[in-house]
N, C-alpha and C positions, 0 to 999 in steps of 0.2 A: 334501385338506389336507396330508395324506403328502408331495406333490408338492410344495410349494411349502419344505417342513422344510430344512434346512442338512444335509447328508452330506459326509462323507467328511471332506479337510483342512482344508473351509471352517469344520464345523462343530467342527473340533479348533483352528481357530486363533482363534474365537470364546467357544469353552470354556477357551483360555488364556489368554486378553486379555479376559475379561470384565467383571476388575477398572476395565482403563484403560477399557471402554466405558462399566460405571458412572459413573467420574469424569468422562468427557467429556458423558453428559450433565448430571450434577451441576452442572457448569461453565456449562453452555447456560442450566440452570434459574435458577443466579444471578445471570446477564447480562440473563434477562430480569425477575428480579423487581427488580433495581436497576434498569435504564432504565425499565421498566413505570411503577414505584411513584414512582420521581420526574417521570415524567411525569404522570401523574394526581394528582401533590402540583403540577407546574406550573398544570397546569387549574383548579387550585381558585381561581386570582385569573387572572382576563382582564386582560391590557394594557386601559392608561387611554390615552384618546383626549385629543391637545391639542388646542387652537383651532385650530392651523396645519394639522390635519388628520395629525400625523404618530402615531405611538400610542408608548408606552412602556410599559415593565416597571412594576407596582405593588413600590412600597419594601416590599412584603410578602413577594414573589415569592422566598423564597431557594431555591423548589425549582428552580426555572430555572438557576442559579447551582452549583448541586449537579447539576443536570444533566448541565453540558456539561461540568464537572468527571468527571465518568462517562464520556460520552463521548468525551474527549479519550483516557483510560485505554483505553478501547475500541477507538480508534483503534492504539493502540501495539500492544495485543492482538491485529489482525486483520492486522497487517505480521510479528509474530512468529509467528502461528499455523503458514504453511508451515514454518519452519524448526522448529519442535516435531514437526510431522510427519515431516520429513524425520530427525531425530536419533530418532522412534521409530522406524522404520523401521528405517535403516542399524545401530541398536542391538538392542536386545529384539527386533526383527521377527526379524531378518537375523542379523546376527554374533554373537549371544548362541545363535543357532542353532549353527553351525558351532565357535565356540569352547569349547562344553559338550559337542558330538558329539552331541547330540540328535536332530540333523534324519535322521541316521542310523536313526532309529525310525522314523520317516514312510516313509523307501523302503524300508523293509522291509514295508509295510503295500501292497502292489501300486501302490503311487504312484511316476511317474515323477520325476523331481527338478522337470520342466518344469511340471510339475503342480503341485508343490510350493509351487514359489515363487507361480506363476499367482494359488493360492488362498489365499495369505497376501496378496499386491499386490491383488487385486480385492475382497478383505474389509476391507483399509484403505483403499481408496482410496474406496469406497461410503462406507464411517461417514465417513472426513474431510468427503468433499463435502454428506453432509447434515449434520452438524456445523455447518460454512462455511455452507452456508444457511439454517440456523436461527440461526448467529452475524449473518448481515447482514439478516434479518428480524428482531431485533433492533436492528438497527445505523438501521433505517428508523423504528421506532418514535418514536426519537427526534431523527433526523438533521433531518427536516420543522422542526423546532422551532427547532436550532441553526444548520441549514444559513448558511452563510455568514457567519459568524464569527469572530472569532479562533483560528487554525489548524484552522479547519474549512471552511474553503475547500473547492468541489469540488476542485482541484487539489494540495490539501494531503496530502500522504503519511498515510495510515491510511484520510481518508474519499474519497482515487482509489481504493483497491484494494476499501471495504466498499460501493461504488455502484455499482462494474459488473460485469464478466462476470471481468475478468484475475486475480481472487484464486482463480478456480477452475482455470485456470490455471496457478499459481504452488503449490497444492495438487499436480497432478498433476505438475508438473515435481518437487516434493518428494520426493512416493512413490517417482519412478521413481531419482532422482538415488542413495539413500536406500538402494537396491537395490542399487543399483550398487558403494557406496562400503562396504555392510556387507558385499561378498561379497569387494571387495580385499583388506578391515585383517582383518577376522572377530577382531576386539577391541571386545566393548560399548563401553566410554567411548570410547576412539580412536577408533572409525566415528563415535560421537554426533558428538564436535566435531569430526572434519573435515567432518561434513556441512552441522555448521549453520555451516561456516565458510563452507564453498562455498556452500550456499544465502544466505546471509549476503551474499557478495558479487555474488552475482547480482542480490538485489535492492537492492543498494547499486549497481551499475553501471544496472540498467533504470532506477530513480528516478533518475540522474543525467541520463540521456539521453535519457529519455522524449520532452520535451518539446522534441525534435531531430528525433522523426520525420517532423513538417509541418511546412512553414515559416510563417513568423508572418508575421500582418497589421503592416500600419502605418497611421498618421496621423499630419497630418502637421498644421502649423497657422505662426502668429505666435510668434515666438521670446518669450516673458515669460509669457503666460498658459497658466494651467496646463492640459492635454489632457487629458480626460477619453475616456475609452475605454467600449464599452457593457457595458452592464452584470454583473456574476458573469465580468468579463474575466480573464484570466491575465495582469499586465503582467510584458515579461519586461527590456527593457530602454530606455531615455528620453535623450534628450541634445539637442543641439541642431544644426541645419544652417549651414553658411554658402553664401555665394551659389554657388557651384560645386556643390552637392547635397552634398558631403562632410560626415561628421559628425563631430562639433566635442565634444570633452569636457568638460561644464558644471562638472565641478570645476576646470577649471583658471582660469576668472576667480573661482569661490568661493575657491581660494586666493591669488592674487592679492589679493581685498579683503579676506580676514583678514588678510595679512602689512601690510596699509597701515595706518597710527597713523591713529587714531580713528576708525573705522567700528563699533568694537565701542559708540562713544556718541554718538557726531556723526548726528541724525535725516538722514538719506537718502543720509549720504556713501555708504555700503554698495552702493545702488542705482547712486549713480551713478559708481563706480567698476568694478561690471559691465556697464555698459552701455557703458563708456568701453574695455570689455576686448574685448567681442563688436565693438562698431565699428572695432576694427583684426583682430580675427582676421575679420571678414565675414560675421558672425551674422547670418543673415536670418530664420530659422525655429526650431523645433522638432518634434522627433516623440516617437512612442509604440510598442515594438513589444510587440504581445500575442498571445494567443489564446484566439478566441472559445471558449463552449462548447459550441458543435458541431466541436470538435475534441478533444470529451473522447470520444467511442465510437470513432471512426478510431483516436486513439491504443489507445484499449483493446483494439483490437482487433488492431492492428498487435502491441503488446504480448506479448495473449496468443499470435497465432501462434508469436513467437519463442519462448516459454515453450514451449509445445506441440511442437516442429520440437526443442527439447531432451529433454522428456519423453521423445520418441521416439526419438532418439538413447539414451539413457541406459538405455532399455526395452531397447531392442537388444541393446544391449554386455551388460546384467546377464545375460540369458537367453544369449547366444553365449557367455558367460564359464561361466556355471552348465554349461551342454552341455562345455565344451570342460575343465572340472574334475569332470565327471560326466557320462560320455557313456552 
């Protein structure tokens, strides 16, 4: 049993931060007693079945409603959760070390500095990642219920990152970043916020372009009726063809029949003044561009490498940096 105990800086960096380990799972526990308890307050009224065969909510149901209301919060929760990671880190881990001279007690204790830091990075980065997964077992509880919903789209920023593998990921690029940036400033507050500024815009840059890493499907059809794509699709962009293949931007006969006197009352002028606009631009068709959701794990995965391929950069640099200011 001995053998398995914490020693050495692991177990001094555990005995420090045991407060924040309380609170984080404090945190865990009440994430899951809100989605828990509003899920089994959903359960207590079953969807009512119409004639048409389709089902709906019971006017009872306001724990559904309160649900996703939780979940939506949840969602924002697991996009911020890296960057808390990263600001404790680069803060109280890291530069609250070297700016009170502290860490100065540790290598006097036969610990290398390499050592030092090792056992403060692999003790936060263990608790964040089972955190992170007890946050997105959690996040599953209830997601089966909401899924595909208003802003709860697989594709929707909070519930991409609590579905697959890239928020662990985005964890570890945190810790290592976080290392890095508290060993530059070795000022608590200053390292927090340039950490979470950078982590911050890294996941303001990956969400922007994510959906750049594969290229999109198309369909294509009859220029008027509208294209339906299959189903829990990503649509990214729509317009319309003319005979040359080129495509053709459907706001510009919408503006066209707004700017014309009476379409906003006249029954069909509307119609037929778009249709009078596509016959001289060469409107033959329409398309759809999306993607499907089996291009949600390729992404994710693409994702996380990038994450990862940073991690490890930033792992680098803190330890060459640590060695090269404490050799």
């Amino acid at each position: 049993m001995s053998t398995l105990a914490l020693r050495g800086p692991y177990w001094v960096t555990v005995r420090q931060y045991r407060r924040t380990l309380w609170l984080t799972g404090a945190l865990v526990l009440a994430a899951l007693a809100v989605i828990g308890g509003l899920r089994i307050w959903d359960l207590q009224y079953p969807d009512v079945r119409m004639e048409d065969g389709y089902t709906v909510r019971s006017d009872d149901n306001y724990g559904y409603d309160l649900l996703r209301w939780a979940m939506e919060y949840l969602t924002v929760g697991m996009v911020v959760l890296p960057l808390l990671v990263a600001a404790l880190v680069a803060g109280p881990l890291v530069a609250r070390e070297f700016e009170s001279g502290t860490y100065k007690v540790s290598l006097t204790q036969s610990v290398s500095p390499a050592a030092w830091l090792r056992a403060k990075l692999l003790t936060t980065t263990v608790v964040a990642l089972l955190a992170t997964l007890a946050l997105m077992g959690v996040f599953r509880i209830g997601w089966h219920r909401v899924e595909d919903s208003w802003n709860l789209h697989w594709a929707d920023r909070g519930a991409y990152e609590a579905t697959g593998v890239v928020l662990f990921a985005y964890v570890l690029a945190a810790v290592a970043v976080g290392a890095l940036v508290g060993q530059l400033i070795r000022r608590t507050l200053i390292a927090m916020a340039v950490t979470g500024l950078v982590m911050g815009a890294v996941t303001l840059v990956l969400g922007a372009f994510r959906w750049s890493f594969l290229p999109v499907k198309t369909i294509t059809g009859p220029a008027g009726p509208t294209l339906w794509t299959p189903g829990m699709s990503l649509q990214m962009e729509s317009g319309l063809l003319t005979s040359s293949g080129a495509r053709f931007e459907q706001h510009f006969c919408w503006r066209e029949a707004a700017r014309t006197p009476g379409t906003d009352h006249v029954e069909g002028l509307w119609n037929k003044v778009e249709a009078e606009c596509w016959a001289r631009n060469g409107v033959t068709g329409s398309y759809v561009d999306y993607h499907p959701y089996s291009h949600f794990w390729p992404t994710q995965l693409i994702e996380s490498g990038i994450l990862l391929a940073l991690a490890a950069l930033a792992a680098y640099a803190a330890f060459r940096l640590l060695r090269a200011r404490h050799p």
